[in-house]
PALOTI-393817 format. One record per residue: residue number from 1; x, y, z of N, C-alpha, C in turn. Coordinates in Angstrom, 2 decimals, padded with zeros to 5 digits, always signed. Example, Ala and Ser with C-alpha at 12.3 -4.5 7.8 and 13.67 -1.06 7.14 Angstrom:
R  1  +013.19  -005.69  +007.80  +012.30  -004.50  +007.80  +013.20  -003.30  +007.80 .
R  2  +012.85  -002.25  +007.08  +013.67  -001.06  +007.14  +012.90  +000.03  +007.87 .
//
This chain:
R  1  +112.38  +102.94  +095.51  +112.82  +104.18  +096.11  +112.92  +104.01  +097.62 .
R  2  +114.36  +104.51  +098.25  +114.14  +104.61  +099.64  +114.10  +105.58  +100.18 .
R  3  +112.65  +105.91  +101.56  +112.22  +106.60  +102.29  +113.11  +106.99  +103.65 .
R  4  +113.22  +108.09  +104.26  +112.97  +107.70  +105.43  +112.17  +107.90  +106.51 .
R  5  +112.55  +107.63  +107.56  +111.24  +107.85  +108.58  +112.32  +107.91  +110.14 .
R  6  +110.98  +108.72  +110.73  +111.59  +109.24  +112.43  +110.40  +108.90  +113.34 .
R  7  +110.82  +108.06  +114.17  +110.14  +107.49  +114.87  +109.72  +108.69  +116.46 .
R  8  +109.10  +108.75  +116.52  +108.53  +109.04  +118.05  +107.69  +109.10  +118.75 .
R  9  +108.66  +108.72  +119.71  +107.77  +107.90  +121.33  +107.55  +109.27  +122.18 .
R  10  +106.12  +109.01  +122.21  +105.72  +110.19  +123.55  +105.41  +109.50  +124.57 .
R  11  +106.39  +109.70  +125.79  +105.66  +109.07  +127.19  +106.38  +109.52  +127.98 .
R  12  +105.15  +110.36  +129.10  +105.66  +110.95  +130.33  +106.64  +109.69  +130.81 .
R  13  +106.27  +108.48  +131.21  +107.30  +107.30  +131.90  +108.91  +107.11  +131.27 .
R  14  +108.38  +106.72  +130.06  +109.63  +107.18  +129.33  +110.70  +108.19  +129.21 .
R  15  +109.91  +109.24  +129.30  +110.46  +110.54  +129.24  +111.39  +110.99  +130.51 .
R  16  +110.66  +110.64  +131.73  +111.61  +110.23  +132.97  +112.35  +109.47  +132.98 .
R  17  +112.77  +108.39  +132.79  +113.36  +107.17  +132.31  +112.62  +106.10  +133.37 .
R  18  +111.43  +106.41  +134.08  +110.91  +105.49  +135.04  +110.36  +103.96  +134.31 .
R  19  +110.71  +104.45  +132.90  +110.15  +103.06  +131.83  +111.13  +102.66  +130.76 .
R  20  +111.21  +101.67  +130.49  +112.03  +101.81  +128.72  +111.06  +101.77  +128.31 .
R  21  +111.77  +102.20  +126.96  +110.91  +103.02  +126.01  +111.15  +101.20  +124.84 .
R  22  +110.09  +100.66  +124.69  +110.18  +099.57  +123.73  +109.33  +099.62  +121.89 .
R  23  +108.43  +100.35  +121.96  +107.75  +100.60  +121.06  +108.57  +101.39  +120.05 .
R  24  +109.48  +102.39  +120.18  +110.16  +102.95  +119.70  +111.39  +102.16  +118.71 .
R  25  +112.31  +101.24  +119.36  +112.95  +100.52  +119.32  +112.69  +099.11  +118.57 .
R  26  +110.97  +099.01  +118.61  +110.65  +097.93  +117.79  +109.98  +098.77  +116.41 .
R  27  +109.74  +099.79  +116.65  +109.36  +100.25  +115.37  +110.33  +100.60  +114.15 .
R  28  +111.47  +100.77  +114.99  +113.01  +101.14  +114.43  +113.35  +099.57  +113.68 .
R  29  +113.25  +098.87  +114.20  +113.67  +097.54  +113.64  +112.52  +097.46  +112.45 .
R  30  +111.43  +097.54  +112.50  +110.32  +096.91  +112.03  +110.77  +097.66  +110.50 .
R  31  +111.01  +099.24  +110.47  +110.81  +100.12  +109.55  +112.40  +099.98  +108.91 .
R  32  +113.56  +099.55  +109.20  +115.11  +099.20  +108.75  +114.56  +098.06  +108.21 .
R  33  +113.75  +096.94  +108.60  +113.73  +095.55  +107.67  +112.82  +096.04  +106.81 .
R  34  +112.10  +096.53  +106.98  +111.11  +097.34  +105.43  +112.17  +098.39  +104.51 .
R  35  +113.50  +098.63  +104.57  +114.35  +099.48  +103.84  +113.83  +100.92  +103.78 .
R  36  +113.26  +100.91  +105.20  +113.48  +102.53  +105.19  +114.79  +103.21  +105.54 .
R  37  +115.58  +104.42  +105.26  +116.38  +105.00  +105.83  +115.99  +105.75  +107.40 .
R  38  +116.66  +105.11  +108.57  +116.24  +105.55  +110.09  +117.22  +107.09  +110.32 .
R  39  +116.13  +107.71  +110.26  +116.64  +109.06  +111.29  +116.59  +109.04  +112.47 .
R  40  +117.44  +109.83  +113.47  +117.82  +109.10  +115.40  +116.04  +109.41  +115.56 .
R  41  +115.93  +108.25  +116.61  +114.67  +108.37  +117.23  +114.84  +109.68  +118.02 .
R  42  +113.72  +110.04  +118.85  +113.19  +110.83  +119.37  +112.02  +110.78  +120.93 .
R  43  +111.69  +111.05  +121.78  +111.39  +110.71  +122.97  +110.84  +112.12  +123.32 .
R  44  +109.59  +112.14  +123.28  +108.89  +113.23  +124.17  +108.10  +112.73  +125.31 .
R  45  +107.73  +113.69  +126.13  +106.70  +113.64  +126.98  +105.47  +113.73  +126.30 .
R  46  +104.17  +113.37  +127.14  +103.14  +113.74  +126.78  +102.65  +115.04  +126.97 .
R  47  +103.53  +116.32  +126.04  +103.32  +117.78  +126.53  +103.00  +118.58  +125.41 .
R  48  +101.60  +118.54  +124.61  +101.03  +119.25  +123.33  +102.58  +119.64  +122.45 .
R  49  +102.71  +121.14  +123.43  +103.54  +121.85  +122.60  +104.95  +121.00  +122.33 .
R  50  +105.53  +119.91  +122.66  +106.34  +119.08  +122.72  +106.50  +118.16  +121.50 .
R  51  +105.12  +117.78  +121.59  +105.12  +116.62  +120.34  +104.68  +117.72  +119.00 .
R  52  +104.13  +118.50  +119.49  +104.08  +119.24  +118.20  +105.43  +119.67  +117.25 .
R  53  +106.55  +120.32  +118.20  +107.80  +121.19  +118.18  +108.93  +119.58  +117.53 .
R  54  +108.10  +118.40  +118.07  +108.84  +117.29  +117.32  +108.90  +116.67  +115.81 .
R  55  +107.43  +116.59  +115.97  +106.46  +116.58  +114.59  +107.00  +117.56  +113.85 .
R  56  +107.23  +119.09  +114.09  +107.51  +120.03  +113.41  +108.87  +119.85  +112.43 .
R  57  +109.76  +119.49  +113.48  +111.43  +119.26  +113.39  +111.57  +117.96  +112.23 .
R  58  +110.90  +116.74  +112.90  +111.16  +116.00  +111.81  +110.56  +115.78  +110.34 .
R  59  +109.73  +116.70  +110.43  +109.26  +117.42  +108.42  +110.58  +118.59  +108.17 .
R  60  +111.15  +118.95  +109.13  +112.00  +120.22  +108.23  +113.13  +119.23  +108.09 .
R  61  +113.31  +118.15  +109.06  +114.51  +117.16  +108.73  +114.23  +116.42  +107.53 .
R  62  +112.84  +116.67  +106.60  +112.82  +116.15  +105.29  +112.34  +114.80  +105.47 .
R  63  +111.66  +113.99  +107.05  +111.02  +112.32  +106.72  +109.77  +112.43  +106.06 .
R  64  +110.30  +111.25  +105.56  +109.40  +111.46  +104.28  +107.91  +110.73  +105.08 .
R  65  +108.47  +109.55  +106.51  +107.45  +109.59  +107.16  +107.79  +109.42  +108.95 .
R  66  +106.77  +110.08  +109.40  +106.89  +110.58  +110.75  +106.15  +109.39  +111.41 .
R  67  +106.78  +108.38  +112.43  +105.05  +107.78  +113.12  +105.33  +107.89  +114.29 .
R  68  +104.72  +108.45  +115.14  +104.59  +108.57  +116.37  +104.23  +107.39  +116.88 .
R  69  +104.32  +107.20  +118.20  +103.86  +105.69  +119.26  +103.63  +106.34  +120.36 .
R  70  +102.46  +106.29  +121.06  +101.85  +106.53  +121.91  +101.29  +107.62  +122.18 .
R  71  +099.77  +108.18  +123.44  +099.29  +109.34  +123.00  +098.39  +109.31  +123.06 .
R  72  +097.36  +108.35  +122.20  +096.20  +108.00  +121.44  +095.27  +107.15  +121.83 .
R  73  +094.93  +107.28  +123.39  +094.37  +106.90  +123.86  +093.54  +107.73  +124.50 .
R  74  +092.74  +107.64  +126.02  +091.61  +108.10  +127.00  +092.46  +108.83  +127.59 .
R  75  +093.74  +108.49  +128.28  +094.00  +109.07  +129.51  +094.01  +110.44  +129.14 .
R  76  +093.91  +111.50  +130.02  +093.58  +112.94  +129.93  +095.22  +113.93  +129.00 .
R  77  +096.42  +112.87  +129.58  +097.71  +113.55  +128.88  +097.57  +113.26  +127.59 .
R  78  +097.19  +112.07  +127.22  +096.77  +111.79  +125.54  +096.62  +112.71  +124.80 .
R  79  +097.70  +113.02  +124.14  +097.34  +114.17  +123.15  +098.06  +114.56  +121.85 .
R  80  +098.45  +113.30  +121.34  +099.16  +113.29  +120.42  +097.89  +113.23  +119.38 .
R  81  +097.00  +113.14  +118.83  +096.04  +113.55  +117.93  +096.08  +114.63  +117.95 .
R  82  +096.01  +115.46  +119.03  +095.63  +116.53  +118.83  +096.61  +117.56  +118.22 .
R  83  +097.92  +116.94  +119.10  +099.27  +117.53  +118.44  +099.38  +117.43  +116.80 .
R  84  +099.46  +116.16  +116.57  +099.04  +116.00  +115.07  +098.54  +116.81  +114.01 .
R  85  +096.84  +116.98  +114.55  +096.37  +118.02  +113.79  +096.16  +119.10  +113.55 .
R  86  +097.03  +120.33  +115.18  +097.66  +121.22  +114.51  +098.74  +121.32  +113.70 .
R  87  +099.79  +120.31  +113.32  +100.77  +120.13  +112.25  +100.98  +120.36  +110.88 .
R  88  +099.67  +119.37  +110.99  +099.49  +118.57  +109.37  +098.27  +119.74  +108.61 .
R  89  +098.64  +119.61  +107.32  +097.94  +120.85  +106.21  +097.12  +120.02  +105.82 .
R  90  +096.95  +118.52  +105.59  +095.59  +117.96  +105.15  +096.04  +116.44  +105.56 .
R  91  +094.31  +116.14  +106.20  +094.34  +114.93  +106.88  +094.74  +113.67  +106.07 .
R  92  +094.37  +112.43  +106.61  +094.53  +111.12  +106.06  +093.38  +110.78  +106.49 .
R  93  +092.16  +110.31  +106.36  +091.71  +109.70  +107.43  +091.84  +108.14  +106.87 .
R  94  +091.90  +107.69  +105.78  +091.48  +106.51  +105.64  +092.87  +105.46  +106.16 .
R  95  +094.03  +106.07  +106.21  +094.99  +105.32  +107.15  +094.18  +105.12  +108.74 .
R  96  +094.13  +105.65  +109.67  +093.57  +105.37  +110.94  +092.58  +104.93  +110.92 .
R  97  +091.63  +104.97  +109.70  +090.61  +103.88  +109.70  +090.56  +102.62  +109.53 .
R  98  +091.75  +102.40  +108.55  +092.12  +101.23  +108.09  +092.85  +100.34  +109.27 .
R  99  +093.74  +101.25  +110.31  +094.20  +100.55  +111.52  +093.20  +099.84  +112.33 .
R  100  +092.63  +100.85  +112.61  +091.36  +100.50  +113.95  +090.37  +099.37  +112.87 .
R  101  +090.31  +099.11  +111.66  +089.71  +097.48  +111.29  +090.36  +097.04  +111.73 .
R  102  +091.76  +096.58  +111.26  +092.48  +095.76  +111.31  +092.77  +095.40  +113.04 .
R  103  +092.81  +096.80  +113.52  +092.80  +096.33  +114.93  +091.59  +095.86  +115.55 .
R  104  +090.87  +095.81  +115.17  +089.09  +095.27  +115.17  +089.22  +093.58  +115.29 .
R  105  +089.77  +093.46  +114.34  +090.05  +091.65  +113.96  +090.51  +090.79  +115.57 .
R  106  +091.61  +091.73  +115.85  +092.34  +091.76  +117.15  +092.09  +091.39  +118.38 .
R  107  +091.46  +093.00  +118.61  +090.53  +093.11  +120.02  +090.36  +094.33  +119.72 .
R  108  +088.57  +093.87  +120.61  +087.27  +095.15  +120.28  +087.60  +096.55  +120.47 .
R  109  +089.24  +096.55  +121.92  +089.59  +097.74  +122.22  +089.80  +098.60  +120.99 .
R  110  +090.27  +097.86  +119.96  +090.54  +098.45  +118.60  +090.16  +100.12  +118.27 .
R  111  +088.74  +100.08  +118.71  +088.12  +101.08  +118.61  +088.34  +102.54  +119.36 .
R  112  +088.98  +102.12  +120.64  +089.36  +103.23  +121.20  +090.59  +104.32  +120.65 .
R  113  +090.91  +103.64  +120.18  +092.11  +104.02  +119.24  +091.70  +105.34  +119.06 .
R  114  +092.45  +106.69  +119.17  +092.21  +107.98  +118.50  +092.98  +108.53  +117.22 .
R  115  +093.88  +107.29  +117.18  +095.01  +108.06  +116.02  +094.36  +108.77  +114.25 .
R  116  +095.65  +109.57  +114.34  +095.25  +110.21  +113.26  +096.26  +110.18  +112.56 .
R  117  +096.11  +110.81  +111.64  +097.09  +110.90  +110.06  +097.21  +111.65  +109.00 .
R  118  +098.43  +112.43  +108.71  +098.31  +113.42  +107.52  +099.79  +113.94  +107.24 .
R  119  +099.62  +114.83  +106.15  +100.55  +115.23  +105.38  +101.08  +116.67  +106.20 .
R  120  +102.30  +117.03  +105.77  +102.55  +118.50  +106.07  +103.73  +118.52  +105.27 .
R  121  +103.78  +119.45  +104.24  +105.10  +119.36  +103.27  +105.05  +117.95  +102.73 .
R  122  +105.71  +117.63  +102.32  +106.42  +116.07  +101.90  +106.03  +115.04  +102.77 .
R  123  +106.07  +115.16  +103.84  +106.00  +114.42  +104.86  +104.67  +113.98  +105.65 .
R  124  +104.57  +112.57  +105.62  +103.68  +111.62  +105.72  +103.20  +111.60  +107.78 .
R  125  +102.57  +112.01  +108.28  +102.55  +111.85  +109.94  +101.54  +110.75  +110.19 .
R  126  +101.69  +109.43  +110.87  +101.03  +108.09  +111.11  +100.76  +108.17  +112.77 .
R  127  +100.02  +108.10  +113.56  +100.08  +108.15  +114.65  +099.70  +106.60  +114.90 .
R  128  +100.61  +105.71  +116.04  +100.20  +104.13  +116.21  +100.17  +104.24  +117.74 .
R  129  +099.91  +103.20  +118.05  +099.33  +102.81  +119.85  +100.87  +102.99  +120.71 .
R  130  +100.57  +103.01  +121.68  +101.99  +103.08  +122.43  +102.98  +102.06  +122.78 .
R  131  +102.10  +100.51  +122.69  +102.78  +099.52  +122.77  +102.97  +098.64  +121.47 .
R  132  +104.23  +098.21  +121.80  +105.18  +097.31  +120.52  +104.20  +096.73  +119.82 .
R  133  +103.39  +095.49  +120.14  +102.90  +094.94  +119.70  +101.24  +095.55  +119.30 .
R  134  +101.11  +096.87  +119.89  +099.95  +097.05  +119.13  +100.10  +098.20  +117.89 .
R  135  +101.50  +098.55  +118.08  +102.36  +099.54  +117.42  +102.41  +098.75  +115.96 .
R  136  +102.96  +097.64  +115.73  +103.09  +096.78  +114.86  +102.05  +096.10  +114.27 .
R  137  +100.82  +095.90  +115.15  +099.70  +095.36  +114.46  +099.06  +096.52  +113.54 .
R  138  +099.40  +097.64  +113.98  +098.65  +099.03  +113.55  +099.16  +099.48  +112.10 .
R  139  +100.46  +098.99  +112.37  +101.08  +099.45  +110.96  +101.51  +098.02  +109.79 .
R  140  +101.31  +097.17  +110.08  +102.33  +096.35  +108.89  +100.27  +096.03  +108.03 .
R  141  +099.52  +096.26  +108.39  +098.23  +096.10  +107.15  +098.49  +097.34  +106.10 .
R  142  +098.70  +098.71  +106.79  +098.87  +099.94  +106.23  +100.45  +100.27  +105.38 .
R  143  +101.18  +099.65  +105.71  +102.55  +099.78  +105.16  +102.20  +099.94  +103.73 .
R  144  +101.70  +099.08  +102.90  +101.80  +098.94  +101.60  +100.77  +100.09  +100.79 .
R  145  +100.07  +100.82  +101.28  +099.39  +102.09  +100.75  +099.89  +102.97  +101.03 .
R  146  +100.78  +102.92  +102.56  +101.26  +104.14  +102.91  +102.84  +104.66  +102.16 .
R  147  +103.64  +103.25  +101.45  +104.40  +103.24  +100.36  +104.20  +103.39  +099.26 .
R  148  +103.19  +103.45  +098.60  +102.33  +103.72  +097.40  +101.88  +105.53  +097.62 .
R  149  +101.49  +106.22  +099.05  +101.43  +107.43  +099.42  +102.47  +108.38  +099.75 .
R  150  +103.73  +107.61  +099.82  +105.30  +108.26  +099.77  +105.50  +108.43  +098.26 .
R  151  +105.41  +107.29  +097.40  +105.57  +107.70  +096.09  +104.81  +108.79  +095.56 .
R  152  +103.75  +109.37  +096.24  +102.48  +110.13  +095.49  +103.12  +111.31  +095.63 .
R  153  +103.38  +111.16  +097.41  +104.10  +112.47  +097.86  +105.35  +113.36  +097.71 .
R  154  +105.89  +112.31  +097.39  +107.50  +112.34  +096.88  +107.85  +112.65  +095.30 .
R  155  +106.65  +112.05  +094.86  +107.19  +112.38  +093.34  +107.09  +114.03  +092.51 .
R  156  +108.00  +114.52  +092.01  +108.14  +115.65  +091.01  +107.08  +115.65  +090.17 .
R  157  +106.45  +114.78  +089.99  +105.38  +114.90  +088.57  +104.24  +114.12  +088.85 .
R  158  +102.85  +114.13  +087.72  +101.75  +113.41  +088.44  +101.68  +111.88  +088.84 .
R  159  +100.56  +111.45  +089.42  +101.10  +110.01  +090.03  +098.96  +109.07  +089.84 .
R  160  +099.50  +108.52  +089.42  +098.35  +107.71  +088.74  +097.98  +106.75  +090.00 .
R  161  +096.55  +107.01  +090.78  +095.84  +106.20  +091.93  +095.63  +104.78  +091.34 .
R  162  +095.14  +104.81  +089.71  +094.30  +104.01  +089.72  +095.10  +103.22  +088.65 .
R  163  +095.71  +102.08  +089.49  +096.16  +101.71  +089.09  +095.74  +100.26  +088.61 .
R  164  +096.30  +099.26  +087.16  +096.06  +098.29  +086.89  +095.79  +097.04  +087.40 .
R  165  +094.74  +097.11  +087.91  +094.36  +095.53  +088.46  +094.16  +094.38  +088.04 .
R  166  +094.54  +092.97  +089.09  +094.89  +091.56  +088.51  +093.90  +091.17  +087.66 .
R  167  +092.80  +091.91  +087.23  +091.23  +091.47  +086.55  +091.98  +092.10  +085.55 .
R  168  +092.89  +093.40  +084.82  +093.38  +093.75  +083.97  +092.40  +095.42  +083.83 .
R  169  +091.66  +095.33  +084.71  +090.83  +096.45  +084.46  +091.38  +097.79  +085.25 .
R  170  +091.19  +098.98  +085.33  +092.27  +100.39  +085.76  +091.03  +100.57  +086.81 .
R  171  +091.48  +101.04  +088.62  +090.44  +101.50  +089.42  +091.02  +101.62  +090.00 .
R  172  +090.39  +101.46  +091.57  +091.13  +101.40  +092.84  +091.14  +099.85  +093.56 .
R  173  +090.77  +099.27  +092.61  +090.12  +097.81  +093.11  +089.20  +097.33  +093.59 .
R  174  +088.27  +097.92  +093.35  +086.72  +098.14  +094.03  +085.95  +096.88  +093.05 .
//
């Protein structure tokens, strides 16, 4: 089944054009070689009601997943979590947990990480780091549950978690 997804970049620098915007642009590539269908990116500031009114737009545009890039950090404009979770009707947490391991492996900064994650309608919201390469480390461990969580979300009828494992036995793989 193909998904699609709307990428957006929040950054005051960007948003001025005092920066290119690269995270955006590599996430666009990253998510077309995974056969998602790309809806036009998107470019906010770091301005609550902004990323919210974006987030908002691209669930009524029907993506099936939303990931934001950048935000999700210390600095005081950081506030794409927060935008997030007035959005979304029920969290994710075990996606952003699963990042910040994986970004653990990495570097220790891993941890600072604030992102969050959840549903609203149909639609899947991923929040990743602001830069390309930590944008990409954040998401290609999570890709393959979070495609297994489009099918859950997406499907008309019930959808079986526990699925058949290489031991032959039915769980979560535990």
């Amino acid at each position: 089944m193909e998904y699609s997804v709307q990428i957006i970049t929040v950054s005051d620098r960007c948003f001025r054009g005092e920066r290119e915007d690269l995270s955006g642009p590599a996430l666009m590539k990253y998510a077309e070689q995974q056969g998602f269908t790309l809806l036009p990116a998107v470019l906010v500031p770091d301005e609550q009601p902004q990323i919210e009114a974006a987030l908002l737009a691209a669930c009524r545009a029907d993506a099936a997943l939303v990931l934001t890039t950048g935000g999700t950090g210390f600095a005081p404009r950081d506030v794409t979590p927060e935008a997030t979770l007035v959005v979304v009707e029920k969290q994710v947490p075990g996606i952003p947990e699963a990042m910040r391991a994986a970004s653990l492996r990495i570097t220790p900064r891993g941890m600072l990480s604030r992102s969050v994650a959840g549903i609203r309608g149909h639609s899947l919201i991923v929040n990743l780091p602001g830069s390309p390469k930590a944008a990409l480390e954040n998401l290609e461990p999570v890709l393959p549950a979070i495609l297994h969580g489009l099918k859950m979300l997406r499907s008309d009828g019930p959808n079986d978690c526990a699925a058949r494992q290489p031991d032959g036995n039915e769980g979560l793989g535990r």
